[in-house]
N, C-alpha and C positions, 0 to 999 in steps of 0.2 A: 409353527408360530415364529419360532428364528428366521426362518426364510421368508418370513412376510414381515417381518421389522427391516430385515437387511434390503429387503427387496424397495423399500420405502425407503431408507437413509442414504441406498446409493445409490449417483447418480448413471447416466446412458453411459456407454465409450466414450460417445461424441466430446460428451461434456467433459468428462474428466481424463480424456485426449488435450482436448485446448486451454485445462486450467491449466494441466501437468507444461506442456509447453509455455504457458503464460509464466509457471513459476522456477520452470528453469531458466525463461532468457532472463528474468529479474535478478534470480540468483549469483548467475553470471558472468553478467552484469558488474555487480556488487563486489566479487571477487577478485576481475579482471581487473574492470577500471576501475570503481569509486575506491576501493580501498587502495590502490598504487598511487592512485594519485592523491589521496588522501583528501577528499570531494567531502565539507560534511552536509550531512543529512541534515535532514528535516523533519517533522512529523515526530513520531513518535520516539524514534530513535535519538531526535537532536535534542526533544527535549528531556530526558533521558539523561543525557550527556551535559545540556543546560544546568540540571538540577544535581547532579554528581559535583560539578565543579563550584558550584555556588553554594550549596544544603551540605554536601558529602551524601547524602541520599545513596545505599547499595543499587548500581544501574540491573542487576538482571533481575532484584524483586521489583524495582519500580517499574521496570519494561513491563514485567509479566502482569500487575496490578493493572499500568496504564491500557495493556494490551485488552484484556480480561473486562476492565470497564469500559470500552470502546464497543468491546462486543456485545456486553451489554443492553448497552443505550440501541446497538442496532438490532439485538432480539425484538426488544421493546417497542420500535416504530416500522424495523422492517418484516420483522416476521420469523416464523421457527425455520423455511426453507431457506431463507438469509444464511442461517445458523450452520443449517446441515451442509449449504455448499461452500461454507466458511469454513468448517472443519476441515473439507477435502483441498484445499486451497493452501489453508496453514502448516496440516502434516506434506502437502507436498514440497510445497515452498522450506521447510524446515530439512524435508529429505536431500533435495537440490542443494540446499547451500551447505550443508553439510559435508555434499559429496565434492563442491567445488571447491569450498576450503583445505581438504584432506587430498585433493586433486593439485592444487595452489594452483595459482595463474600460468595460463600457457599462452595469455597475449603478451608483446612486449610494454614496459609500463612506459605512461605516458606522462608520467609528474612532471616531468620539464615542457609539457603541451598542454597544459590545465585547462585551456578552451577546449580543443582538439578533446580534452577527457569529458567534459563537461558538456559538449555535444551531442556525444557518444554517449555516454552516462543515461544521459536523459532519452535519449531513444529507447537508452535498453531497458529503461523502465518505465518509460512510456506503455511500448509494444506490449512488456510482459504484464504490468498492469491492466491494461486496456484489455488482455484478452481474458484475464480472471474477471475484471467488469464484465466485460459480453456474457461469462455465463452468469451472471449475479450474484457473486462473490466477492471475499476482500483475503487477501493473502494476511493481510497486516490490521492492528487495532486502528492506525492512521488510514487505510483505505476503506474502512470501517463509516469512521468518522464522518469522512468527507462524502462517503454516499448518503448518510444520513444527512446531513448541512443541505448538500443537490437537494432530494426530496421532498422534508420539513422547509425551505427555506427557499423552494426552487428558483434555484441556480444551476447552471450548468457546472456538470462535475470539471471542468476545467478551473473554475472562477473557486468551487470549493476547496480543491486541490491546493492550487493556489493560497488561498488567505490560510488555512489548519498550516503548510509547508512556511509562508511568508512569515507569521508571525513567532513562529520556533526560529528561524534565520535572522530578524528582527533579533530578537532576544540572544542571540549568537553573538552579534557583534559588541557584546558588553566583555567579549572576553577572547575573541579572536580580530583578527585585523581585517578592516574593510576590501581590501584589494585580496584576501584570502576566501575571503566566502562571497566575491562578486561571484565566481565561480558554478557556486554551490546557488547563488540565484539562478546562472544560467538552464543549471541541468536543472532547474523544478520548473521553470518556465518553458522549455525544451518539453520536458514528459508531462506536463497539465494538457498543454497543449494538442500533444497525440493523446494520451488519454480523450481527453474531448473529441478527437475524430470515430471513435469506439463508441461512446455516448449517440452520433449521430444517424448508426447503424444501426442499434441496438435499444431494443427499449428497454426501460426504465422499470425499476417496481411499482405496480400498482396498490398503492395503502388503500385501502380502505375509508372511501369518504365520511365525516362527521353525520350526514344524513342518514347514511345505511346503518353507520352504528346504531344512531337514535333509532331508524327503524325495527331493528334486529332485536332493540332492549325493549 
């Protein structure tokens, strides 16, 4: 009975080969550059940090809330295998950056290059992103989100990426300086962008059309 639950919840090599890949280059990523160069985020994290410096809001239960309802909203439209390759995505992405924290950067930092980081930056999470999208997952409650926005709303995951990151950055400059977080536009527009070439390879989830439902009921 255990070996037919687990045999159900986990996924082939293949797949959790190219998440496990996808959530180290993000991890990184994140450790090398965004954080030397001190690049802010977007999404979930920024607002996060938004809501910390404006509310005093505690950032690791609001993350884990913010997170938690994200995943959510994506059980709800995307489905329970959403969920399950969600799991494998999160605990690895959590393992990664764990190990690269505790590892600390072994690029040289690039904060006096802030473009040069912010290029860089966004590839590396572009890549690493795009390739947890291929197998139909979200590392994060923000890559969550933005797949449900694509689907429900269909948009290309670039344009969703985009608007959930743009309007957290928007909301940023009420409290950081605009030539500081031009930056931090770059690298989201940089990794929406490759994200988006991932999307083009890769299909999408199939919901469940409103017809079949009525059918089925």
């Amino acid at each position: 009975m255990l070996k037919r639950l687990l045999s159900r919840f986990l996924l082939s090599k293949k797949e959790i080969l190219v998440i496990a890949l996808g959530a180290f280059i993000m991890a990184f990523g994140l450790v090398n550059i965004h954080i030397p160069a001190k690049i802010t985020e977007g999404g979930v994290i920024g607002l996060v940090l938004f809501c910390y410096r404006f509310f005093g809001w505690e950032p690791s239960k609001l993350s884990f809330l913010a997170d938690i309802t994200c995943y959510l909203i994506g059980l709800s439209l995307l489905g329970k295998d959403f969920i399950r390759r969600a799991i494998h995505a999160s605990f690895l992405f959590a393992v990664f950056y764990r190990l690269c924290l505790w590892i600390g950067p072994v690029l040289p930092s690039l904060y006096n290059q802030p473009l040069l980081a912010a290029v860089l930056g966004g590839i590396s999470i572009g890549v690493g992103c795009g390739l947890c999208i291929s197998q139909r997952c979200a590392a994060g409650g923000d890559d969550a989100l933005a797949m449900v926005i694509s689907e429900r709303a269909h948009v290309s995951i670039t344009k969703a990426y985009l608007l959930t990151d743009g309007v957290v950055l928007l909301l940023s400059l009420l409290y950081i300086a605009p030539q500081h977080l031009i930056f931090s536009f770059i690298t989201t527009l940089v990794s929406s962008t490759i994200i988006g070439q991932f999307e083009l390879h890769f299909p999408s989830f199939e919901l469940p059309k409103a017809s079949s439902v009525a059918k089925a009921q």
